[in-house]
PAZA-834852 format. One line per 3 residues: number of its first residue (from 0); their letters; for each residue x, y, z of N, C-alpha, C. Coordinates in nm, 2 decimals. Layout:
// PAZA-834852
NUM = A = X Y Z X Y Z X Y Z | ...
***
This chain:
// PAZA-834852
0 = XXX = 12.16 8.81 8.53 12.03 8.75 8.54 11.98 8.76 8.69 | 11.83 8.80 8.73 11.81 8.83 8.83 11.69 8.81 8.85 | 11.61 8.75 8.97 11.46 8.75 9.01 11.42 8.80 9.11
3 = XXX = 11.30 8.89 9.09 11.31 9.04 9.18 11.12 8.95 9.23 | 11.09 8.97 9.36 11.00 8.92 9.45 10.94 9.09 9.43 | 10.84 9.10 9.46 10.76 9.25 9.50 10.66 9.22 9.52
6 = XXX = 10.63 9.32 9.65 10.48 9.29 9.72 10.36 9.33 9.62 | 10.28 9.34 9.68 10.12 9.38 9.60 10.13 9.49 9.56 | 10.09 9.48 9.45 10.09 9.59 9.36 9.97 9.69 9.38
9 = XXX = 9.83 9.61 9.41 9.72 9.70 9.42 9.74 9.77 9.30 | 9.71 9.81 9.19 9.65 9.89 9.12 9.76 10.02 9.10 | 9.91 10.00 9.19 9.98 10.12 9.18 10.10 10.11 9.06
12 = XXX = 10.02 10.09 8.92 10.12 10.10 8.82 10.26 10.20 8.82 | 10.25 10.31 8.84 10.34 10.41 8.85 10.49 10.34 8.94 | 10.41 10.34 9.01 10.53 10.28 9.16 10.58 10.12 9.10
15 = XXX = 10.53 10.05 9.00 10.54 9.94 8.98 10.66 9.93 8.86 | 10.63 10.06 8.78 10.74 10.05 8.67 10.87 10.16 8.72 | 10.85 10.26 8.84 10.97 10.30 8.88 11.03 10.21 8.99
18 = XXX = 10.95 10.13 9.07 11.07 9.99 9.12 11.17 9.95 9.02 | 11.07 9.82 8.92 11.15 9.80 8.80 11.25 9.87 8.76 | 11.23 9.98 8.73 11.35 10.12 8.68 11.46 10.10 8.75
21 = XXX = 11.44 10.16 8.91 11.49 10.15 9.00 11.59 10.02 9.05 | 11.57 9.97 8.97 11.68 9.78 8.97 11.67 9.77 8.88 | 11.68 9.81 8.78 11.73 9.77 8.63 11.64 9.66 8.58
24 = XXX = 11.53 9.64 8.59 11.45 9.50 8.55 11.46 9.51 8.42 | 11.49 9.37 8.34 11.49 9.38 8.18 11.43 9.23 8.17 | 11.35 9.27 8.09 11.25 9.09 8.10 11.35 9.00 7.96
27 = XXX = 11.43 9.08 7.94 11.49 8.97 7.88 11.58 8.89 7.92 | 11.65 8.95 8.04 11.75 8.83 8.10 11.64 8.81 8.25 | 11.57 8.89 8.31 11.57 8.89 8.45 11.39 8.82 8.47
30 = XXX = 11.34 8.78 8.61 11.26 8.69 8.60 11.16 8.82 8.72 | 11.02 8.87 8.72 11.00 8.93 8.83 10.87 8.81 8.88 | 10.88 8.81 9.01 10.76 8.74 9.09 10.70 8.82 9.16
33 = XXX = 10.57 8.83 9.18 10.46 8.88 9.23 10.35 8.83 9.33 | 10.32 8.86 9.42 10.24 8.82 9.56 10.14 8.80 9.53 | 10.03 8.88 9.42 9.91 8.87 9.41 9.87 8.99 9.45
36 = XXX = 9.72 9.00 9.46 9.67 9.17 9.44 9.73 9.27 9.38 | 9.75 9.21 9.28 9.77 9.29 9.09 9.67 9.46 9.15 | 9.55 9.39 9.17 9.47 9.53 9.12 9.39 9.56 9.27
39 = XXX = 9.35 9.69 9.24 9.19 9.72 9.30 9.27 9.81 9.41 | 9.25 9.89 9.44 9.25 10.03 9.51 9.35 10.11 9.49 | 9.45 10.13 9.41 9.55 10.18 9.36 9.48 10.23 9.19
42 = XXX = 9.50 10.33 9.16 9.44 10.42 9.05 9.45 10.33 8.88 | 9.56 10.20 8.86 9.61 10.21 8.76 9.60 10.02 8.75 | 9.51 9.96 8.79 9.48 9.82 8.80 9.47 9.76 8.64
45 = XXX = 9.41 9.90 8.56 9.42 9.84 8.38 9.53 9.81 8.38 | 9.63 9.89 8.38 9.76 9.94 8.34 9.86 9.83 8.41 | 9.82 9.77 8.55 9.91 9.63 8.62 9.88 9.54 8.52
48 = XXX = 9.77 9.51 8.49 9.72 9.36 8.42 9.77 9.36 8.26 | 9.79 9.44 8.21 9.80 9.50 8.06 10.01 9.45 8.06 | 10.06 9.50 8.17 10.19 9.53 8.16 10.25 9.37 8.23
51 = XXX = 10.17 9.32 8.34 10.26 9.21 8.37 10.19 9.10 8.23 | 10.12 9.06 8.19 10.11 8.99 8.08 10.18 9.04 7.98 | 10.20 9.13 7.96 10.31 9.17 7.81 10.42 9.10 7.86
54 = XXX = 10.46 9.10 8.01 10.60 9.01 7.99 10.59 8.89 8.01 | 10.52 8.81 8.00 10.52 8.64 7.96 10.55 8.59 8.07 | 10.70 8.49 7.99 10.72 8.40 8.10 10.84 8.47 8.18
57 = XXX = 10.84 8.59 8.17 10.95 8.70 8.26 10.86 8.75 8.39 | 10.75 8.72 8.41 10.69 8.78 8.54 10.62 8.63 8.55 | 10.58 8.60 8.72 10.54 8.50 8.77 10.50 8.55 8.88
60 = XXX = 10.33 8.54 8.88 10.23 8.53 9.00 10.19 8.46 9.09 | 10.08 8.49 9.19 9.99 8.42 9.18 9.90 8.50 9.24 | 9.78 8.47 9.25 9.65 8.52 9.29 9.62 8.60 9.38
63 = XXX = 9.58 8.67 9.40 9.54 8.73 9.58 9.40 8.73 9.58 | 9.34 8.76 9.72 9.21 8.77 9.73 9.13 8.91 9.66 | 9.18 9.01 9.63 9.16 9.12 9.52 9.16 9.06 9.40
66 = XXX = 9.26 9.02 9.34 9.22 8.93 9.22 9.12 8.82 9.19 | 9.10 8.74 9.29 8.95 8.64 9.32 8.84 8.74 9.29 | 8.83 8.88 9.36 8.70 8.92 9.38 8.67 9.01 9.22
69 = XXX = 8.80 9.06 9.19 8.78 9.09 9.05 8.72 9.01 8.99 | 8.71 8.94 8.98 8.70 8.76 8.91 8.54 8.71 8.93 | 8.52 8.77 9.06 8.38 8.76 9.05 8.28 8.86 9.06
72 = XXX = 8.32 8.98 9.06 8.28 9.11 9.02 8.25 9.09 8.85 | 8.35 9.07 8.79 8.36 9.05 8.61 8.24 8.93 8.58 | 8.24 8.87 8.65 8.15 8.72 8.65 7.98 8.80 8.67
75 = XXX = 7.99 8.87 8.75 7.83 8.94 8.81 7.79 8.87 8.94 | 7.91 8.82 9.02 7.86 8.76 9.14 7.88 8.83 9.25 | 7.98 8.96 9.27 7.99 9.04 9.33 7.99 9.19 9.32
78 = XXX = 7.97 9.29 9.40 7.96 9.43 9.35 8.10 9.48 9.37 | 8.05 9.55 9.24 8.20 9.65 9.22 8.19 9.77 9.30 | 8.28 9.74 9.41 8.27 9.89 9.53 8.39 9.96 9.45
81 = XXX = 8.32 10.12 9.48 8.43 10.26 9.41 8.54 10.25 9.47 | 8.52 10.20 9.58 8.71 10.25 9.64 8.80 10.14 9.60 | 8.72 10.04 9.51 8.86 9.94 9.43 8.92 10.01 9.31
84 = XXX = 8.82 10.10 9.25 8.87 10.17 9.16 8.91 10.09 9.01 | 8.77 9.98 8.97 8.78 9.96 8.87 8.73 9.93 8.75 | 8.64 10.07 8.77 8.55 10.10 8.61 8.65 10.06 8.50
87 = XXX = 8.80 10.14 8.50 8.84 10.13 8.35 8.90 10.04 8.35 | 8.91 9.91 8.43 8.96 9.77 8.40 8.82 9.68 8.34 | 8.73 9.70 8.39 8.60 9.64 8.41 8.53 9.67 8.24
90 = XXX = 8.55 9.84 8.20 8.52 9.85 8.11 8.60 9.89 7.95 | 8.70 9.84 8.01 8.82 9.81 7.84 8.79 9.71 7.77 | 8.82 9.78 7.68 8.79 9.64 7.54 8.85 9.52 7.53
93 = XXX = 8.92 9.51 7.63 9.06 9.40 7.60 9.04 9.36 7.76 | 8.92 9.37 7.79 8.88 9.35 7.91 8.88 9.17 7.98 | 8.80 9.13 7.85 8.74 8.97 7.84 8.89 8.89 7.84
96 = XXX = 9.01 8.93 7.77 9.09 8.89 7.74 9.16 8.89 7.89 | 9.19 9.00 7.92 9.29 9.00 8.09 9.22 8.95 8.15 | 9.09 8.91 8.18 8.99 8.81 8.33 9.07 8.69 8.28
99 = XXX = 9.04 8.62 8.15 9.09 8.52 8.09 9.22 8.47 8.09 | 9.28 8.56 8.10 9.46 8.54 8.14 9.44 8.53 8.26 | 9.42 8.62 8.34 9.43 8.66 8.50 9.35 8.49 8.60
102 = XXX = 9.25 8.46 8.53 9.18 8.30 8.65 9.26 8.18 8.55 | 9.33 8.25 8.50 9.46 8.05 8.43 9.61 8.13 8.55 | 9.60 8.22 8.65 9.73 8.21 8.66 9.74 8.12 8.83
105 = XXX = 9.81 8.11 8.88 9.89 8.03 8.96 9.81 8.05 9.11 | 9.80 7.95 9.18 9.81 8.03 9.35 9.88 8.00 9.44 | 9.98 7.91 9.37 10.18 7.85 9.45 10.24 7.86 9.32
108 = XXX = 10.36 7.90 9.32 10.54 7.91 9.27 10.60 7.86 9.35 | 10.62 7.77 9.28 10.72 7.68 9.36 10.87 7.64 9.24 | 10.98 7.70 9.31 11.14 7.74 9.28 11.19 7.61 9.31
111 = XXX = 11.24 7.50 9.22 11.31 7.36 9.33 11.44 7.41 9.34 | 11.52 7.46 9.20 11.65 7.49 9.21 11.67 7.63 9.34 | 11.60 7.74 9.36 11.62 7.83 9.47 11.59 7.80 9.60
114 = XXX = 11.47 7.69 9.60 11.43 7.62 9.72 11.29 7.76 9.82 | 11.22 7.79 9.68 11.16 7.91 9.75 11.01 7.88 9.70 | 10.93 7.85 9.78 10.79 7.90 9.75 10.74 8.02 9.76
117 = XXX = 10.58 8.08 9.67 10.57 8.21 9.70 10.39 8.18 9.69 | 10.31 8.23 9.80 10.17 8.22 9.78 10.08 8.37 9.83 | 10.00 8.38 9.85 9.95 8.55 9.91 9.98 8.56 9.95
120 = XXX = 9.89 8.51 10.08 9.89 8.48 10.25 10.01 8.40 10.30 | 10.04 8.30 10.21 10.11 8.21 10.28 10.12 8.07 10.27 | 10.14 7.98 10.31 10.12 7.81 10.31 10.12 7.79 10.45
123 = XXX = 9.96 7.76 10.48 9.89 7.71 10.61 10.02 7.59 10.73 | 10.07 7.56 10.84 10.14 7.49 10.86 10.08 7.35 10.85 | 9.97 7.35 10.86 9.89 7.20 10.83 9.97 7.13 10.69
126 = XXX = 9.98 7.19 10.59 10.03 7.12 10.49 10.19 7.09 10.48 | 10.18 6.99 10.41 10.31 6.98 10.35 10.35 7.07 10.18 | 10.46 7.04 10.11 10.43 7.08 9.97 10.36 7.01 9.88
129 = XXX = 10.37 6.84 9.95 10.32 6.81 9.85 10.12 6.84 9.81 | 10.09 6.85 9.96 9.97 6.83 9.99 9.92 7.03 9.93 | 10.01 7.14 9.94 10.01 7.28 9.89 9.97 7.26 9.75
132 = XXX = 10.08 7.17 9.72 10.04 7.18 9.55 9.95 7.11 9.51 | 9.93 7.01 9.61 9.77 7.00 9.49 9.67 7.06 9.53 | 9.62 7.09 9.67 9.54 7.21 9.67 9.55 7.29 9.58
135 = XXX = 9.67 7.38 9.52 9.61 7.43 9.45 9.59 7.43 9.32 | 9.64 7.31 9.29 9.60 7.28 9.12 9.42 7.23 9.15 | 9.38 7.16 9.26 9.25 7.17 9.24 9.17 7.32 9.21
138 = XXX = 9.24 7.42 9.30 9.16 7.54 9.27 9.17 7.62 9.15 | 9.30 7.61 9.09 9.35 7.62 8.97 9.26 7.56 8.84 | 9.23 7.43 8.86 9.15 7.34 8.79 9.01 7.41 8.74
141 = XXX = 8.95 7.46 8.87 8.84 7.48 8.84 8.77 7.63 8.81 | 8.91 7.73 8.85 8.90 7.84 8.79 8.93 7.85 8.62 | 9.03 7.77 8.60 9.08 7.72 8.38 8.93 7.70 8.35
144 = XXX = 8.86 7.64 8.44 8.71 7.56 8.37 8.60 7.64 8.31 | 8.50 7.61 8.24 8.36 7.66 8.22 8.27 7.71 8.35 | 8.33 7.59 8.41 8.24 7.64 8.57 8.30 7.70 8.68
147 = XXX = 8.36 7.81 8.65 8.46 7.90 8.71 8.33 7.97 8.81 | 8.22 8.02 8.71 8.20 8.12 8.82 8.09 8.06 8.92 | 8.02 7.91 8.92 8.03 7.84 9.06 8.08 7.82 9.16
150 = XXX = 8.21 7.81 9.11 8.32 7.83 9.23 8.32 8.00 9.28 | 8.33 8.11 9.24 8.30 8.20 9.27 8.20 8.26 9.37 | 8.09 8.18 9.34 8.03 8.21 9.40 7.97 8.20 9.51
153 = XXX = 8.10 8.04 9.55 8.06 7.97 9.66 8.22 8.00 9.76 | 8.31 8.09 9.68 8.40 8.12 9.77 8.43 8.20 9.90 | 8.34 8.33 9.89 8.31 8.35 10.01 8.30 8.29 10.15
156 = XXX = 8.33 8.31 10.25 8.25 8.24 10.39 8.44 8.21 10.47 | 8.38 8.18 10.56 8.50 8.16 10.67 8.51 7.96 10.71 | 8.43 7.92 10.68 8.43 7.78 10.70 8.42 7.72 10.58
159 = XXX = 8.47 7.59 10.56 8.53 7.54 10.70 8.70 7.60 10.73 | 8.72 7.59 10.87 8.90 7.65 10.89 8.99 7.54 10.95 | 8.89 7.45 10.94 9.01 7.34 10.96 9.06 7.26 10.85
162 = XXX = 9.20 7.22 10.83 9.21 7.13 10.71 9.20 7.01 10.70 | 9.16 6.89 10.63 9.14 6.77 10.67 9.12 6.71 10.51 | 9.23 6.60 10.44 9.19 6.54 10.36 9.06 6.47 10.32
165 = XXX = 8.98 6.50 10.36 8.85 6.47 10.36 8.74 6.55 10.34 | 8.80 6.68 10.34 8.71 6.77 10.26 8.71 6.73 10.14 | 8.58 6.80 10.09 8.53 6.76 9.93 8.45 6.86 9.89
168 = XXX = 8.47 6.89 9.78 8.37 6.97 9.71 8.37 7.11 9.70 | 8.33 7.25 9.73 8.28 7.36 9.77 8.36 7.40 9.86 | 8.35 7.32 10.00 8.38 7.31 10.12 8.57 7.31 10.09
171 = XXX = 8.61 7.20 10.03 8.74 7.22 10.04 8.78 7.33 9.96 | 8.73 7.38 9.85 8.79 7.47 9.78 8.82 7.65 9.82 | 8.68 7.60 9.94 8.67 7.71 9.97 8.78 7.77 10.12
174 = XXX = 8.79 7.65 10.18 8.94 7.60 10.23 9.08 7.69 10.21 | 9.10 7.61 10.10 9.20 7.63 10.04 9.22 7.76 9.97 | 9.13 7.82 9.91 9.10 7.96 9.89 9.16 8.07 9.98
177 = XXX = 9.05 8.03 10.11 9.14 8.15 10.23 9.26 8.11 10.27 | 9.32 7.99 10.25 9.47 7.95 10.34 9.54 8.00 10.25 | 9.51 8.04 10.12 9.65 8.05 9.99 9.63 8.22 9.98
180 = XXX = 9.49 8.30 10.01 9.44 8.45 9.97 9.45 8.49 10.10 | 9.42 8.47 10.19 9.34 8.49 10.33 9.36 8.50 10.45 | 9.47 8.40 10.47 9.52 8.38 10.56 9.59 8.48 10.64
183 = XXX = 9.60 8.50 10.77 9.68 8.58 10.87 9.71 8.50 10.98 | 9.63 8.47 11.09 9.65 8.39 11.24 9.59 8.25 11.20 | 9.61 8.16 11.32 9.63 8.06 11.30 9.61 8.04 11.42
186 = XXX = 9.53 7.91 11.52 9.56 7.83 11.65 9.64 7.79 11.66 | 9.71 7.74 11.79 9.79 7.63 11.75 9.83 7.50 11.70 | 9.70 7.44 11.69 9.68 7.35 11.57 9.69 7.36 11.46
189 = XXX = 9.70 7.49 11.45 9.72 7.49 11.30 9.57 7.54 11.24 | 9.44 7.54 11.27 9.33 7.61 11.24 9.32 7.74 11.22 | 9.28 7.77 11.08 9.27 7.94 11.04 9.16 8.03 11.13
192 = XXX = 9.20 8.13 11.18 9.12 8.20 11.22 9.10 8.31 11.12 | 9.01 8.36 11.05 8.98 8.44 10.99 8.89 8.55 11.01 | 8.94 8.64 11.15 8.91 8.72 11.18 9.00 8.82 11.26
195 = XXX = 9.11 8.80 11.29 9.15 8.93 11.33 9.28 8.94 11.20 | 9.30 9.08 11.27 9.37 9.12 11.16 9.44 9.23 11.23 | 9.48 9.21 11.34 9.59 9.29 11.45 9.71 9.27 11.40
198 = XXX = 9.80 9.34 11.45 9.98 9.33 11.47 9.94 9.25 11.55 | 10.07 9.15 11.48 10.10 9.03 11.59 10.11 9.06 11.76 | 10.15 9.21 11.77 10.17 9.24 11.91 10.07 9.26 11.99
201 = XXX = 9.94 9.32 11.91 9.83 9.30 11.99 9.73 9.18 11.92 | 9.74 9.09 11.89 9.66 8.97 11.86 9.67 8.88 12.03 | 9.54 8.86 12.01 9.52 8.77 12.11 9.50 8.62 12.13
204 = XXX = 9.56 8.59 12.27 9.59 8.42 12.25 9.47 8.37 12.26 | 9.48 8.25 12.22 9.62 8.16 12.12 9.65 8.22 12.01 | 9.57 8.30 11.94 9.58 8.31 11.80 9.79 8.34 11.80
207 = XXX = 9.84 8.31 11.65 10.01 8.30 11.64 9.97 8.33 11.46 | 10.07 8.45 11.43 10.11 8.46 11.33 10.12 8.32 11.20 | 10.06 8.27 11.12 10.12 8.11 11.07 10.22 8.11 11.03
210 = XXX = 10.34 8.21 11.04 10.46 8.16 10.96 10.48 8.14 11.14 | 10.47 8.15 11.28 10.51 8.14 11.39 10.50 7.99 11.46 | 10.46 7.93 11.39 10.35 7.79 11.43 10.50 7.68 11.28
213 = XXX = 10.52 7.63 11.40 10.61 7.55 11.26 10.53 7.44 11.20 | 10.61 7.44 11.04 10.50 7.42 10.93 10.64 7.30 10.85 | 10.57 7.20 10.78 10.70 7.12 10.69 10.73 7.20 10.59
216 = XXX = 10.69 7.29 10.54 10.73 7.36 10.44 10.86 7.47 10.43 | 10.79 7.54 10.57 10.92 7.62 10.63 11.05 7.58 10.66 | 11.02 7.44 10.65 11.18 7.41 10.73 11.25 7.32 10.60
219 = XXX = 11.20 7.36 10.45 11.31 7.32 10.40 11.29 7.41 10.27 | 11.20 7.49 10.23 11.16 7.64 10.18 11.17 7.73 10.24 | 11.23 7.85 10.15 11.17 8.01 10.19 11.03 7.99 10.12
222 = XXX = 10.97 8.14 10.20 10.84 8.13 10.19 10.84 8.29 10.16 | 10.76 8.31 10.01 10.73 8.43 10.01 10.60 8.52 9.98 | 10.56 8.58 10.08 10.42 8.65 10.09 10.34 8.77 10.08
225 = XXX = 10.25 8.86 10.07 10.19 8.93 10.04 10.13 8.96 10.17 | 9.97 9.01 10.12 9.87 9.02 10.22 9.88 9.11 10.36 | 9.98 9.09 10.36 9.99 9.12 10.50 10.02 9.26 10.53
228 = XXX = 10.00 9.38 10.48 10.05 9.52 10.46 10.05 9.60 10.64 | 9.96 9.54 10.73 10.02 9.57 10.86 10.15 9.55 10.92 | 10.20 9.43 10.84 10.33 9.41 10.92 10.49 9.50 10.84
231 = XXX = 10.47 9.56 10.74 10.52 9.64 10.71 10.67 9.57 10.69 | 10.69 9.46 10.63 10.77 9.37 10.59 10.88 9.34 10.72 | 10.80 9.33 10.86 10.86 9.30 10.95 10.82 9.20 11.02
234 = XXX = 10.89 9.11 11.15 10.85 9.03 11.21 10.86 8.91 11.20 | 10.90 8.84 11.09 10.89 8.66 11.04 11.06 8.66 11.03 | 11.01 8.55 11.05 11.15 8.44 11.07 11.26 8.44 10.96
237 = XXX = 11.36 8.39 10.99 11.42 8.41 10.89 11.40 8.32 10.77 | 11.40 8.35 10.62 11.36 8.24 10.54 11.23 8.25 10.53 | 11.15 8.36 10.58 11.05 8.38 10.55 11.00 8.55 10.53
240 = XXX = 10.96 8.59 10.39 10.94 8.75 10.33 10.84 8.79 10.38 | 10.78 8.85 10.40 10.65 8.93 10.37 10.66 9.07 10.29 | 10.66 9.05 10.17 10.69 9.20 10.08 10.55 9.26 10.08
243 = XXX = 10.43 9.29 10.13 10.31 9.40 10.16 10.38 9.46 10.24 | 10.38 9.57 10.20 10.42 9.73 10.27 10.35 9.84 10.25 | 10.22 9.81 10.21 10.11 9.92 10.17 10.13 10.00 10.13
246 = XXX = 10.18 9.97 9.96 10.21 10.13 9.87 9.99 10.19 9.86 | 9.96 10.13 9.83 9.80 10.15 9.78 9.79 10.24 9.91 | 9.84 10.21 10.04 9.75 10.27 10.17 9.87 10.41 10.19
249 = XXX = 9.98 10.43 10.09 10.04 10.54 10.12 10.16 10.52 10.15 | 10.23 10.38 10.18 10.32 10.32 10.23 10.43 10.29 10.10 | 10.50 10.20 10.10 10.63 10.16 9.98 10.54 10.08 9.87
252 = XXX = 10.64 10.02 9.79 10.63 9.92 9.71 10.75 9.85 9.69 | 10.78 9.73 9.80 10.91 9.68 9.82 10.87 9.56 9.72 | 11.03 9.53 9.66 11.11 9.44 9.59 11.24 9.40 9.70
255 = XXX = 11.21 9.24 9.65 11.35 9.18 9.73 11.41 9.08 9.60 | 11.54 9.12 9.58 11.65 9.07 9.50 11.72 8.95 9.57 | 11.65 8.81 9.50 11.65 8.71 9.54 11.82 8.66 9.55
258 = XXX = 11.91 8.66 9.45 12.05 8.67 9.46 12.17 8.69 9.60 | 12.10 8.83 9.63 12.14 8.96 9.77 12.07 8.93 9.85 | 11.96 8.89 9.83 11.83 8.96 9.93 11.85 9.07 9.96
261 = XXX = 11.87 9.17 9.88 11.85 9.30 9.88 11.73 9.35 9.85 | 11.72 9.43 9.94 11.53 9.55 9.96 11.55 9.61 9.86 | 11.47 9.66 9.80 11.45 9.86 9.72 11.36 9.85 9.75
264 = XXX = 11.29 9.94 9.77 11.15 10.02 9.82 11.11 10.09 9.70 | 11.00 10.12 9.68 10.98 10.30 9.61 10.83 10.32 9.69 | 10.85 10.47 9.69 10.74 10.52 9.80 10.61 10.52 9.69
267 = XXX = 10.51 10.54 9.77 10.36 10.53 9.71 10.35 10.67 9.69 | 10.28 10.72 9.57 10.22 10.84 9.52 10.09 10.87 9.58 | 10.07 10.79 9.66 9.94 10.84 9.77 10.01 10.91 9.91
270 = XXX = 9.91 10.97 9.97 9.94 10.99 10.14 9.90 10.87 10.19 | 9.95 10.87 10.30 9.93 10.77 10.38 9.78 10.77 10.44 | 9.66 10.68 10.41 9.55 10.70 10.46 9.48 10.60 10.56
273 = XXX = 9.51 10.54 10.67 9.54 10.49 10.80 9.35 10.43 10.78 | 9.27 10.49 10.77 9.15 10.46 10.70 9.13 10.35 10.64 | 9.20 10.38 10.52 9.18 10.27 10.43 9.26 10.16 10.44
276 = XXX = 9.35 10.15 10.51 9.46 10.06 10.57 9.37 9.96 10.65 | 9.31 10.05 10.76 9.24 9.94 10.89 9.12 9.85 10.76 | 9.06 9.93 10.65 8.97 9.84 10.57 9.01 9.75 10.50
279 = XXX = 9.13 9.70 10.48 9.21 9.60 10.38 9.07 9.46 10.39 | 9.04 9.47 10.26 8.95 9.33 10.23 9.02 9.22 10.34 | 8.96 9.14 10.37 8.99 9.06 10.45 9.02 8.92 10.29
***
């Protein structure tokens, strides 16, 4: 029995089921976890959504900011740009059904017996777990709801970036949205900056990587994340992943074997397009 972590999938089904292959995944003894951004710029985003719901309670998500926007694209709150590539998700018959699965899943996994959290971006160092998890059952809450796609439509924006139990409403949700999808740098307070999106080696101060900025979470969880396909599953501390390795941009599709902490890779069926890399949705 085994639980296999892998970065974003993006839409690259192919690379998704020869990983799997590639480690023997069998959803009947083994558990796979997932970073989020299931879909959108990888050719085969029907084919992600179709296949990790077939395995139940053998695959475990959560959200990314690609899957938010699907969410509101499907909704009619945002436009569907071509280079996400997803007419034939958008227009399948079994369409209504995968939106409907896809805004009841998760935006923290949290492991007590392995001692491992997993979110897109990350877990902001402002929080604790306890204060992570309910952030996100509030956002969770309101995505399960009828009034899902108000929340949608007020998720966009960069403010507010500071955290403060005393957010309410819109405002916090919208919060909590970029620190769980969004997030990259950080002040040293702890404040999201939600605009650069350099290698840590050329980011400029103050801005600090947020797994760099210690956080209560890190120091008694692993932390495992997504998003981040510039850093090329390098750089963070120990006890903390980053599995984005930009298969969609031409790059891998890394798996880490929670057991070993053993890597596999499998390479992306794209070239590498450096282009579309620097455009990664924010």
């Amino acid at each position: 029995m085994s639980t296999y972590f892998i970065g974003d999938v993006h839409g690259c089904f192919d690379e998704l089921i020869a990983l799997l292959n590639q480690v023997e995944f069998s959803p009947e003894k083994d558990t796979v976890w997932l970073t989020g951004d299931l879909v959108a710029r990888g050719p085969g985003s029907l084919d992600v959504l179709r296949y990790v719901k077939s395995l139940g309670d053998s695959a475990r998500i959560v959200l990314g900011n690609h899957d938010l926007h699907l969410l509101a694209v499907f909704a009619g709150i945002s436009r569907n740009k071509p280079k996400d590539r997803l007419n034939l998700l958008l227009e399948a018959p079994d369409a209504d059904e995968l939106i409907n699965w896809l805004r009841r899943q998760p935006l923290l996994q949290v492991d007590e017996e392995k001692k491992v959290v997993m979110a897109h971006a990350g877990i902001t160092p402002q929080w604790d777990l306890d204060t992570a998890k309910s952030c996100a059952r509030d956002v969770e809450a309101v995505l399960a709801s009828d009034s899902y796609p108000l929340f949608l439509d007020a998720m966009y924006g960069d403010l507010p970036n500071h955290w403060s139990p005393e957010l309410s409403g819109l405002a916090r949700l919208r919060f909590i949205t970029n620190a769980f999808t969004r997030m990259r740098y950080c002040f040293p307070n702890g404040q999201l900056d939600m605009y650069c999106k350099d290698t840590p080696q050329n980011a400029p101060a103050p801005l600090k990587p947020w797994f760099s900025i210690p956080g209560q979470v890190a120091q008694a969880y692993s932390i495992v994340f997504g998003h981040w396909a510039s850093l090329e599953g390098e750089g963070t501390p120990e006890g903390i992943y980053g599995l984005d390795t930009g298969c969609c941009w031409g790059g891998d599709l890394t798996c880490l074997r929670w057991e070993d902490k053993q890597i596999f890779t499998q390479p992306s069926n794209r070239q590498m397009d450096l282009g579309d890399g620097e455009a990664i949705a924010s």
